[in-house]
C-alpha positions as CSV (number, residue, x, y, z in Angstrom):
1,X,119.4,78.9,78.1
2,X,120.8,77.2,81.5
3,X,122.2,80.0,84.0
4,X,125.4,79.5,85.0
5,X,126.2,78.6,88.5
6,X,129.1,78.3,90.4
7,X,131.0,75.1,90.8
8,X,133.8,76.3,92.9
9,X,135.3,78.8,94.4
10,X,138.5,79.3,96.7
11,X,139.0,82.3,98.5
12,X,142.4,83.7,100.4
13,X,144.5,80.2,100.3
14,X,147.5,80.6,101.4
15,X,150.1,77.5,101.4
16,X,153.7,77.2,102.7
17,X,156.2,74.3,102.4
18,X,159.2,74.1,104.7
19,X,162.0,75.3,102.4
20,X,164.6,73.0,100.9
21,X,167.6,74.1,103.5
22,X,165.5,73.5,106.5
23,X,165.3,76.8,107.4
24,X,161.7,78.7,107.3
25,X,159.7,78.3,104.7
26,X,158.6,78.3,101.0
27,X,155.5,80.7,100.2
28,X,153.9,78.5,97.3
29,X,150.6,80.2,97.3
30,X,149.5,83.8,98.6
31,X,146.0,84.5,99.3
32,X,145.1,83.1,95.9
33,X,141.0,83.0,94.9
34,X,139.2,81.9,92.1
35,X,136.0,81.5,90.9
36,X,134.8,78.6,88.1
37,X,131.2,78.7,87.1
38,X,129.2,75.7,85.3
39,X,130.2,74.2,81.8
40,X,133.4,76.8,81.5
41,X,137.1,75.8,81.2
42,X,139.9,77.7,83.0
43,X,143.2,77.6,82.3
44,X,146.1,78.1,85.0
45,X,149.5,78.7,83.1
46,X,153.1,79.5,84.7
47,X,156.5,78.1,84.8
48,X,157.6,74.6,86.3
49,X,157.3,74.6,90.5
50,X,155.4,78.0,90.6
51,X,153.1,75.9,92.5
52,X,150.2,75.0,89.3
53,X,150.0,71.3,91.0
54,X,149.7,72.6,94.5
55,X,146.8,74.8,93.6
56,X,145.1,71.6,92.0
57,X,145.2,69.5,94.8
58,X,143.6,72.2,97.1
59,X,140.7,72.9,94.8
60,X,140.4,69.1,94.7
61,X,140.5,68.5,98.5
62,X,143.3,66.2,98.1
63,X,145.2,68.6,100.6
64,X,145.0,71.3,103.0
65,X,145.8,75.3,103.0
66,X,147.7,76.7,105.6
67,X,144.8,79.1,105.8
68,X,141.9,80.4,103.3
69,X,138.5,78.2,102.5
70,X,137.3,76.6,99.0
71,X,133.8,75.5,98.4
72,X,132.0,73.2,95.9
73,X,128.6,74.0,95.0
74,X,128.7,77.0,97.9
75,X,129.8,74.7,100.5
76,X,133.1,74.6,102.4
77,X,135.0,71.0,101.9
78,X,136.5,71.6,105.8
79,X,132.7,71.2,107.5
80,X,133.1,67.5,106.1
81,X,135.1,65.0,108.3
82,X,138.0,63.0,106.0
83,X,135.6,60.4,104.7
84,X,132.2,62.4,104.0
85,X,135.2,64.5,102.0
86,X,136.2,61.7,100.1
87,X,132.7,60.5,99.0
88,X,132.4,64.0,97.8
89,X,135.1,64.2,96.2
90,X,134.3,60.9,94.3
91,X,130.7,62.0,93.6
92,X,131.8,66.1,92.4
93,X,135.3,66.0,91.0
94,X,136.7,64.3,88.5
95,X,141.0,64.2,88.2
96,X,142.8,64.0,85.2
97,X,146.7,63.8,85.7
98,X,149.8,63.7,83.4
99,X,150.3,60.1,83.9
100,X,147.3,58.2,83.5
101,X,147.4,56.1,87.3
102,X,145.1,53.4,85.6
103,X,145.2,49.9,87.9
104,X,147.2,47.5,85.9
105,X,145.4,44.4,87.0
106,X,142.3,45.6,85.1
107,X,140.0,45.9,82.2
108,X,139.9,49.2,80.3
109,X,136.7,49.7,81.3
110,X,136.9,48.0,84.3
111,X,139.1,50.9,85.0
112,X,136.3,53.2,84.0
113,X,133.4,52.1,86.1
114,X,135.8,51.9,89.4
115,X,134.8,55.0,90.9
116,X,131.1,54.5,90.2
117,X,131.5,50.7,92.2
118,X,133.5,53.1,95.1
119,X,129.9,54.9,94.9
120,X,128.0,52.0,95.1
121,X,126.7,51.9,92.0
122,X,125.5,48.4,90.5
123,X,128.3,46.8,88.1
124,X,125.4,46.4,84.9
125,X,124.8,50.0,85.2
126,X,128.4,51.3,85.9
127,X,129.9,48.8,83.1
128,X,127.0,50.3,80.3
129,X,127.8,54.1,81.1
130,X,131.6,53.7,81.1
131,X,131.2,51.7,77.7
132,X,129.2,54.5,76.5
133,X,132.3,57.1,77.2
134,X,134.7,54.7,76.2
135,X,132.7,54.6,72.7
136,X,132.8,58.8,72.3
137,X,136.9,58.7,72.6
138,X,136.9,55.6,70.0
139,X,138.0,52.9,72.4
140,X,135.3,50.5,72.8
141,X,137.2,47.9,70.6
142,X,139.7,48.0,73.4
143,X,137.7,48.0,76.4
144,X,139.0,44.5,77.6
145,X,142.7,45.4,77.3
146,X,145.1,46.3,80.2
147,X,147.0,49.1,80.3
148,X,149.5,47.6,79.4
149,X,148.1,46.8,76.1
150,X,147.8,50.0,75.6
151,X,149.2,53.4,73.9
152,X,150.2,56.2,76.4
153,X,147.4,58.1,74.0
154,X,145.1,55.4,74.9
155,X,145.6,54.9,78.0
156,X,145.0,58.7,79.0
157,X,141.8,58.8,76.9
158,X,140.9,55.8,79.2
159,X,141.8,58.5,82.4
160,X,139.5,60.8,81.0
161,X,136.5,58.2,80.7
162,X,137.2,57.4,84.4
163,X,137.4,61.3,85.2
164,X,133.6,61.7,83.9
165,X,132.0,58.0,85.0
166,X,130.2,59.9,88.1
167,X,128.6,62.6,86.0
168,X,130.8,65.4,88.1
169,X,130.5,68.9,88.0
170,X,134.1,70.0,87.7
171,X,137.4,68.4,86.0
172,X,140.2,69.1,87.4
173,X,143.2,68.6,84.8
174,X,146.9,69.0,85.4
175,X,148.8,68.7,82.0
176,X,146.8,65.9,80.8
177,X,149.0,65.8,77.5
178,X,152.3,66.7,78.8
179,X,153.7,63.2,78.7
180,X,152.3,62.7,75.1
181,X,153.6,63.4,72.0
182,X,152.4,66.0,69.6
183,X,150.0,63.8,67.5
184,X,148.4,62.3,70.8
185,X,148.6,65.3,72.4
186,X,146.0,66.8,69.9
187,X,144.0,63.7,69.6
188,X,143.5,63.5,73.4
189,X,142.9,67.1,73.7
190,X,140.3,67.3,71.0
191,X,138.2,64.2,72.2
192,X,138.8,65.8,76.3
193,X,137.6,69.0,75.2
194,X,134.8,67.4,73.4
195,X,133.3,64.7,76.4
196,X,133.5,68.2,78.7
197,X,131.1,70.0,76.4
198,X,128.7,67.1,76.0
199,X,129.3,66.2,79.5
200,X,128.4,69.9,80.5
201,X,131.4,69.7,83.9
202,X,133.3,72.9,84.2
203,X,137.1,72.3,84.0
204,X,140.6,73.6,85.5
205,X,143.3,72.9,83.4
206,X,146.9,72.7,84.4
207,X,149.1,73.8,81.4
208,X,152.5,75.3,80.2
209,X,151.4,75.2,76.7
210,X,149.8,79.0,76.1
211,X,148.4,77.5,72.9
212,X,146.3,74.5,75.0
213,X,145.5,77.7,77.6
214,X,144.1,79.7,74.8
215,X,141.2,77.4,74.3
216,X,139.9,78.1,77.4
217,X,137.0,80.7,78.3
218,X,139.5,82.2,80.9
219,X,143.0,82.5,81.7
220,X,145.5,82.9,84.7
221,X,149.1,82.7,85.3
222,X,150.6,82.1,88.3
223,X,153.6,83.9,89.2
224,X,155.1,84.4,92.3
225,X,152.1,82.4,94.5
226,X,149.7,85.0,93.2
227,X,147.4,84.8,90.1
228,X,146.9,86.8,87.7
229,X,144.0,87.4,84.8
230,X,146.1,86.4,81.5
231,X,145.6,87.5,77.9
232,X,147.3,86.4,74.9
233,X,149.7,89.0,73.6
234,X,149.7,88.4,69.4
């Protein structure tokens, strides 16, 4: 049995926003921590702009707390300078957003392999693992389209392949269905939840949906810039 280890954790962030009227200042998160250990899936529910997004992009290193520290793999993303971040980032985390952000100019799988080519991977190599993933959500027949060949169902089980080409020990998901509809939203959601498990990455997903929460190992809501443990109430 493989001990579980932890992948992240964020401890005492605190972000602020100036507010809307120009005057002070919008408390989005309050001394918020959290904890995700290998190969389990945590949900973060609450209502539109409690600040779900926010929270994503800190744990992600795509921005910057006002104060508090998260780590990957025990160590803290700030001792890295912007670009040692970002070939972290690349190499740990994989991002799976609402709307797919798939280059239009290219391939399917050229799409896939990308961030393995940012790593400095050779092409062979990155092209045969990304055709391996693309075959596991059923789109190797379609691996030379565009996106704009594509299904918006397609097209975000083609995000998800690129989310897992570097092998990375934490997903990072922010509605990945919400701009699907229900029939897509299952299919994507059943092959995303599938790759995770065989890809053995821990995951954070972003939802609204309390039924898509519920098929996580934990669950928090986020109310008011603090979060809170969450249980299903039948």
């Amino acid at each position: 049995m493989t001990l579980s280890r932890e992948i992240i954790r964020a401890e005492k962030i605190h972000k602020t926003y100036p507010s809307r009227s120009g005057k002070g200042v919008l408390e989005v998160l309050k001394n918020v921590d959290l904890t995700v250990h290998s190969s389990q899936i945590t949900a973060v529910i609450g209502s539109s702009g409690c600040g779900k997004s926010t929270l994503l992009h800190l744990l992600g290193g795509l921005d910057r707390p006002d104060s508090g520290s998260v780590y990957w793999d025990g160590q803290s993303i700030y001792d890295w300078d912007p670009d040692k971040l970002a070939e972290e980032r690349n190499r740990r985390v994989g991002f799976i957003f609402q709307f797919h952000h798939l280059l239009p100019e290219f391939t399917a799988v050229e799409n896939v392999y990308m961030p393995a080519l940012i790593a400095g991977q050779p092409v062979e190599k990155a092209e045969e693992r990304a055709m391996q993933l693309l075959d596991q959500v059923g789109m190797a027949d379609r691996s030379q389209h565009r996106p704009s060949q594509l299904s918006g169902g397609e097209q975000q089980r083609v995000a998800i392949c690129r989310a897992l080409m570097n092998k990375p020990g934490l997903l990072l998901a922010d509605e990945p269905t919400g701009n699907l509809d229900e029939e897509n939203t299952e299919l994507v959601l059943s092959q995303l939840f599938d790759l995770r498990k065989s890809e053995q990455v821990a995951m954070v997903l972003i939802t609204h949906e309390k039924e898509i929460a519920s098929r996580c190992n934990t669950m928090y809501e986020l109310k008011q810039g603090a979060l809170h443990p969450y249980t299903l109430v039948n």
